[in-house]
C-alpha positions in Angstrom: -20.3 -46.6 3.2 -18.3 -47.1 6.6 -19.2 -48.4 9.8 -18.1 -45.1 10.9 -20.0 -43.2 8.4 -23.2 -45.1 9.1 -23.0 -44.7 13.1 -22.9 -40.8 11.6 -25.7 -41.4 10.3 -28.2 -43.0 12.5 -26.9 -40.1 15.2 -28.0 -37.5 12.7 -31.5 -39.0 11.8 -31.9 -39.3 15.7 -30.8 -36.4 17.1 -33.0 -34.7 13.4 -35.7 -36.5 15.2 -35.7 -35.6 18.9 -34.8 -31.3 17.2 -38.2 -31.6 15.5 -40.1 -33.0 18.5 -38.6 -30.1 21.1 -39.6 -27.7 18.0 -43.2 -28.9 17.5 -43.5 -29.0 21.6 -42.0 -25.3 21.8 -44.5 -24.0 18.8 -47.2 -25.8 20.7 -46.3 -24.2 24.1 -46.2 -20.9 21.8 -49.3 -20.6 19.9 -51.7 -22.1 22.3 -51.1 -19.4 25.3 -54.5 -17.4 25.4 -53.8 -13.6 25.2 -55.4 -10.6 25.4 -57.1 -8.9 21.9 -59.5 -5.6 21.6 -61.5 -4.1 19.8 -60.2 -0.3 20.0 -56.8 0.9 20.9 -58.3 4.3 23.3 -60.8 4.6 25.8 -61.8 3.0 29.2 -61.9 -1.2 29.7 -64.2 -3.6 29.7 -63.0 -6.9 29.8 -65.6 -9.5 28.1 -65.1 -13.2 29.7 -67.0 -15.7 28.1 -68.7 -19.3 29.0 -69.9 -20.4 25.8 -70.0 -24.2 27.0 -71.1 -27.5 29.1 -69.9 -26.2 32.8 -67.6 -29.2 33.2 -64.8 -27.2 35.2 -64.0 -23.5 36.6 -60.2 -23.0 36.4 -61.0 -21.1 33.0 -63.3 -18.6 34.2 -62.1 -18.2 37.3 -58.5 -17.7 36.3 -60.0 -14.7 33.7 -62.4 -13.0 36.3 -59.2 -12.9 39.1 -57.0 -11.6 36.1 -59.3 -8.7 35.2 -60.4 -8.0 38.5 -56.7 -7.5 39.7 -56.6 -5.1 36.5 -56.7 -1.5 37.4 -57.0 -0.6 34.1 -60.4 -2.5 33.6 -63.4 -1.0 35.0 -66.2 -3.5 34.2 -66.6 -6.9 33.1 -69.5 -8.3 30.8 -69.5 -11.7 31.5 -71.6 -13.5 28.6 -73.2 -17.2 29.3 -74.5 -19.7 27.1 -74.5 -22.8 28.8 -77.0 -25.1 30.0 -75.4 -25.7 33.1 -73.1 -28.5 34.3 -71.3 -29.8 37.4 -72.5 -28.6 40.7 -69.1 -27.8 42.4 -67.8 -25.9 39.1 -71.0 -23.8 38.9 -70.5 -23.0 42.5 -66.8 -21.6 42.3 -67.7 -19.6 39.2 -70.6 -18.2 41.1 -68.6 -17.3 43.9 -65.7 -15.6 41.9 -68.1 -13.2 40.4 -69.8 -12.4 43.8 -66.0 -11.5 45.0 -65.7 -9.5 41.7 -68.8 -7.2 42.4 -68.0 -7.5 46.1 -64.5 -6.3 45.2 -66.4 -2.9 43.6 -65.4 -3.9 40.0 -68.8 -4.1 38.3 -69.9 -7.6 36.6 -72.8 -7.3 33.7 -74.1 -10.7 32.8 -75.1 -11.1 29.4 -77.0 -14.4 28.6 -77.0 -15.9 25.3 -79.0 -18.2 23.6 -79.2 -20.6 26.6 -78.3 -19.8 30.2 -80.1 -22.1 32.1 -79.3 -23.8 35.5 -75.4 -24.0 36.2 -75.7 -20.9 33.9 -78.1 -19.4 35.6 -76.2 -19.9 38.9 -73.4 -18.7 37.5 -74.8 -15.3 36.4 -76.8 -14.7 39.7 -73.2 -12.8 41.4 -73.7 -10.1 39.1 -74.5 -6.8 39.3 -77.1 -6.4 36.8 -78.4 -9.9 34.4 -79.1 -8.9 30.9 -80.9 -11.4 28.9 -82.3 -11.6 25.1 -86.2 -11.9 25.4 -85.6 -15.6 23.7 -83.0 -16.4 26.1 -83.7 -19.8 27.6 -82.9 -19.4 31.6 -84.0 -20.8 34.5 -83.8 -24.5 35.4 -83.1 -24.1 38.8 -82.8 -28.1 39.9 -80.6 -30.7 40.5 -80.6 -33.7 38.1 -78.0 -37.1 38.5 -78.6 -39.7 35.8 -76.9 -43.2 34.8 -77.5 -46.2 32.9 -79.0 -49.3 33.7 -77.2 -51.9 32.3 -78.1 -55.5 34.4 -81.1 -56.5 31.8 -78.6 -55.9 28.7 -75.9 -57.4 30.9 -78.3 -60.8 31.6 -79.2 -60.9 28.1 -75.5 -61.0 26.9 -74.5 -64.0 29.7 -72.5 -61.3 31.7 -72.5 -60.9 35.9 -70.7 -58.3 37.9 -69.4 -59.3 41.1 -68.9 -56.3 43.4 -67.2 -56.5 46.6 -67.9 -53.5 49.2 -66.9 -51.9 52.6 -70.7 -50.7 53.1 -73.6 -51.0 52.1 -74.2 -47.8 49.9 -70.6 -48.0 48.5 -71.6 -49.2 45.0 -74.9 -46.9 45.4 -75.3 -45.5 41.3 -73.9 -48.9 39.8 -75.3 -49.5 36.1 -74.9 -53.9 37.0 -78.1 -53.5 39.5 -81.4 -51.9 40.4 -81.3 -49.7 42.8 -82.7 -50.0 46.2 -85.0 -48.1 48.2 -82.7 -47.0 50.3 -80.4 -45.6 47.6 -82.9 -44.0 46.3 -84.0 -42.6 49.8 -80.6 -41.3 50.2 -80.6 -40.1 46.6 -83.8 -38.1 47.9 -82.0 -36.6 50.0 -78.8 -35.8 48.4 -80.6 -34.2 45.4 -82.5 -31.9 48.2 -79.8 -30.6 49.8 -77.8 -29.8 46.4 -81.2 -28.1 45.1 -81.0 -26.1 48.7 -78.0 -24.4 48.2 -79.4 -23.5 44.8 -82.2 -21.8 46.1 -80.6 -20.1 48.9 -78.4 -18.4 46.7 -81.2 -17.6 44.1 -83.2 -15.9 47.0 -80.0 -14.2 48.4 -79.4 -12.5 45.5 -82.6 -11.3 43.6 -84.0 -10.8 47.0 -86.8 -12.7 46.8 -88.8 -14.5 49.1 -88.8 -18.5 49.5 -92.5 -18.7 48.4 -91.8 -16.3 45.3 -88.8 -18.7 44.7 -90.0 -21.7 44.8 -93.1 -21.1 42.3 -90.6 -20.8 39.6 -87.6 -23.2 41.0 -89.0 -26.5 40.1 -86.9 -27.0 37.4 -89.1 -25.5 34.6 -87.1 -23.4 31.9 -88.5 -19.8 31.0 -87.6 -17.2 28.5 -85.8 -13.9 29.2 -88.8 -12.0 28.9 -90.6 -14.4 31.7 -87.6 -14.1 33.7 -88.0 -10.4 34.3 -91.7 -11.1 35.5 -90.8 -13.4 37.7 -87.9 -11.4 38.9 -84.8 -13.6 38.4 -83.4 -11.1 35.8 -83.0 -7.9 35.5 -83.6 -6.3 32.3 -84.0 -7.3 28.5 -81.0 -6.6 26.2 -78.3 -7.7 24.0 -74.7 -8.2 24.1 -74.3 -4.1 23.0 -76.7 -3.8 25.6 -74.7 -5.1 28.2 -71.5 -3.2 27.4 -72.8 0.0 27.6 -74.6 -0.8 31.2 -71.4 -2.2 32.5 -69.9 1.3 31.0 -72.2 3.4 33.0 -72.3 1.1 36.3 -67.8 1.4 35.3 -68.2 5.2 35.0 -67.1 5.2 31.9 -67.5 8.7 29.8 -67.7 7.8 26.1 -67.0 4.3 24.1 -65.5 1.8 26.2 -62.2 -0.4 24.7 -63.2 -3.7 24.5 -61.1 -6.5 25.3 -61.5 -10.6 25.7 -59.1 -13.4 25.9 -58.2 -14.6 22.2 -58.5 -18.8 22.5 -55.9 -19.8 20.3 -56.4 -24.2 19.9 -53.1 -26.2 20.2 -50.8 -26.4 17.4 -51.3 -30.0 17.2 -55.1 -29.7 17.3 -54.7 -26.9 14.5 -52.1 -29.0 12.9 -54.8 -32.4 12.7 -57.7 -30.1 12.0 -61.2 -30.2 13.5 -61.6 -33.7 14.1 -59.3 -33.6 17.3 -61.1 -31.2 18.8 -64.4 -33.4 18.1 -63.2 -35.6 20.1 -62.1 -33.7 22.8 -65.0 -32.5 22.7 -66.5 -36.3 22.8 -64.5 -37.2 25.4 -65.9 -34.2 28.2 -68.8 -35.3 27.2 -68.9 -39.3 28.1 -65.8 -39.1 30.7 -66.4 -35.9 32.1 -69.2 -35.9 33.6 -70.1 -34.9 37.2 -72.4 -37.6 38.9 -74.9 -34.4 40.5 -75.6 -31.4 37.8 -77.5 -28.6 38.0 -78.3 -28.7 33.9 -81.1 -28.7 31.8 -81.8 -31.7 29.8 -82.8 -31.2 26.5 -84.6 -34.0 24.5 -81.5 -34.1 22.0 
């Protein structure tokens, strides 16, 4: 073969090369755009969003609840949680969107899963009506921050951190040392003001009063059918039972048309099967994580 032929060649299997990385990028960019699917093809909308999930970021939901709630066509949304709660800012900015949602006279219908409990309870609290299974798991209504202590593993293994500061509470949370009582003064107070804002916006919106509130708000998890007693839901039901309130709260005559956002996973995370989205998964898990929470802790 000729110089000339082989320099053909290696530009082919190059340029073959950079063709099938643009295609696999484009069928990526294709495949993994969420879009609309439903369940009927006639009646009134209801739009379903979903939080199904560790609360470790808001863009998602929020993006969904502006989209339908810009949507003429729509005339409720059920908004179904199972979630134990998560980050404190992200619970905050989904709570809010939903308030502007119902404040915006398009009718939000909470419908708690399995597990909707702290962030997810704060979350669901915007609504117009909260519909929960009798089993549900709710409540939590606390703050929580955790981290590990590493300096006795770190002593046993012949390691020291050195840690050089601008003040003294710069390093405050750091796993190489105990932490003083003054950190854990101003953790104190951190946590309290974090758990304020909870409360106030529990009592803002079932209406209830701070001593009611607080019987209940000390962190303690209680089922649905509790959580109607004590006021911080509003009736017992499932999913079905949500979509037909949010069709009668809509003004819907008849059966509503159902639709949700299809989540369709990356072509390369289809393409490598489930164990990339494992550890995706993982990785929210261990690097995701907001320092202050408002999530229930379970013993597993």
């Amino acid at each position: 073969m000729s110089n000339t032929a082989k320099w053909m060649l290696g530009i082919g299997v190059v340029l073959l090369f950079f063709f099938g990385i643009f295609a696999l990028l484009t069928l990526n960019w294709l495949f993994s755009e969420p879009h609309d699917e439903t369940s009927s093809t006639s009646g009134e909308k209801i739009a379903v969003v979903e939080l199904n999930d560790v609360i470790f970021s808001s863009e998602d939901i929020v993006r969904q609840f502006k989209k339908y709630r810009e949507n003429k066509s729509v005339r409720a949304i059920v908004f179904r949680v199972n979630s134990p709660g998560g980050g404190v800012a992200a619970s905050q900015e989904i709570y809010e969107e939903v308030k502007k949602t119902r404040e915006s006279m398009k009718p939000v219908v909470v419908s708690m899963g399995e597990v909707a409990a702290s962030g997810g309870y704060y979350v669901s609290i915007g609504a117009n009506k909260i519909v929960a299974n009798p089993g549900t798991l709710t409540g939590s209504i606390g703050v929580i921050i955790q981290y590990l202590q590493a300096d006795e593993l770190m002593k046993k293994i012949g390691l020291e951190a050195q840690t050089y500061k601008s003040g003294r509470l710069k390093d405050i949370g750091s796993p190489f040392r105990k932490s003083t009582e003054d950190e854990k003064k101003f953790f104190d107070q951190l946590i309290a003001n974090v758990y304020e804002q909870f409360l106030e916006a529990v009592m803002e919106e079932r209406k209830l009063e701070r001593t009611a509130a607080l019987r209940y708000a000390d962190g303690r998890v209680f089922t649905g059918q509790q959580a109607v007693a004590y006021g911080f839901v509003d009736t017992l039901g499932t999913f079905e039972d949500a979509i037909a309130i949010a069709a009668e709260v809509g003004g819907i005559d008849g059966k509503p048309r159902i639709i949700k956002e299809r989540k369709v996973r990356p072509f390369f995370e289809r393409f490598m099967g489930e164990r990339v989205s494992e550890l995706a998964s993982l990785k929210s898990e261990l690097l995701n994580q907001p320092i202050v929470q408002y999530r229930m802790r379970t013993p597993f």
